[in-house]
N, C-alpha and C positions, 0 to 999 in steps of 0.2 A: 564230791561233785565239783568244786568251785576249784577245788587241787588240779581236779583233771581238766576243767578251763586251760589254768593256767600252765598248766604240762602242753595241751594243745596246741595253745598260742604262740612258747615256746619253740615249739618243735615247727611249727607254720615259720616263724621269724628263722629258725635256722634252718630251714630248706629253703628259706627265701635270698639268706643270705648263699648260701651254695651254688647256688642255679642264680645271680643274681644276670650274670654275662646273655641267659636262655632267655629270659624276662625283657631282658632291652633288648636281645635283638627280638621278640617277638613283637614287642611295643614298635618297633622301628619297622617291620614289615607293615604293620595293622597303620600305624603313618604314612610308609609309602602306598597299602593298595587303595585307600583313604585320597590319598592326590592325586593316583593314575586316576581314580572316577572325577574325580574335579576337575583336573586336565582336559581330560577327553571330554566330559561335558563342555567344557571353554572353548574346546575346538569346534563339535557340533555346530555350536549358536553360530563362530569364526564362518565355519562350512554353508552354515543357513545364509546369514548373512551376504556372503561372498555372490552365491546364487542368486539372492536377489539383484543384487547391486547388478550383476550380469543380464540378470531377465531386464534389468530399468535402461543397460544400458540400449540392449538390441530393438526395445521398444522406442528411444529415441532416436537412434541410428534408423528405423526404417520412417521416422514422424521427419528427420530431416533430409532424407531419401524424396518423400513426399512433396516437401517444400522447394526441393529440389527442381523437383518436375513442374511443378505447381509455377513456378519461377520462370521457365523456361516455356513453360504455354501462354506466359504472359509477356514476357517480350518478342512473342511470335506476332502475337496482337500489333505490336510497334511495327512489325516488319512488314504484315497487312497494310497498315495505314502506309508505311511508305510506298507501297506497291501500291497502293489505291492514288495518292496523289502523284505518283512518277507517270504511272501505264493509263489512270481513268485522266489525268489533270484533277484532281479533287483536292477542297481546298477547307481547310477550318473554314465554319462563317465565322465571323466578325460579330460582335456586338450590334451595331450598325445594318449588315445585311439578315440579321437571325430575324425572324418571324417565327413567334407567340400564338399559338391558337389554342382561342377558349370554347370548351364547348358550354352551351345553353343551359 
């Protein structure tokens, strides 16, 4: 029994050495399909990632869009008041001519 171990092991070691070129390349596919899934996962996250950053940016671009306008409806206000004092004569009060009412 322990003969034919070692007759086995024998014969395992010289089929190992024969075929040893079958064995690395098979170790070197099982390495490369091993990193195509590591890659392509790398990528995914890269992919997820990317999208957000895209979703964040169109989200500020429409919030500065906003500001935009927001901006622009407020210096119309400015243009009011110069219309009010050109066409009415209307004029800041003064500290002086302001009247304070209190109620009861």
């Amino acid at each position: 029994m322990a003969k034919q171990r070692i007759a086995l092991g024998v014969e395992v070691w010289r089929d190992i050495q024969q075929h040893i070129l079958s064995y690395l390349l098979l170790l070197i596919v099982i390495i490369s399909a091993f990193s195509v899934i590591y890659f392509t996962h790398l990528n995914r996250q890269a992919t997820s990632q990317v999208e957000k950053l895209l979703a964040q940016r169109d989200e500020l671009d429409i919030e500065y869009r906003n500001l935009l306008l927001e901006q622009s409806s407020l210096t119309e206000s400015s243009d009011i008041e110069s219309k009010a004092s050109k066409l009415l004569h209307m004029k800041r009060p003064t500290p002086e001519t302001e009247v304070i009412v209190r109620l009861p």
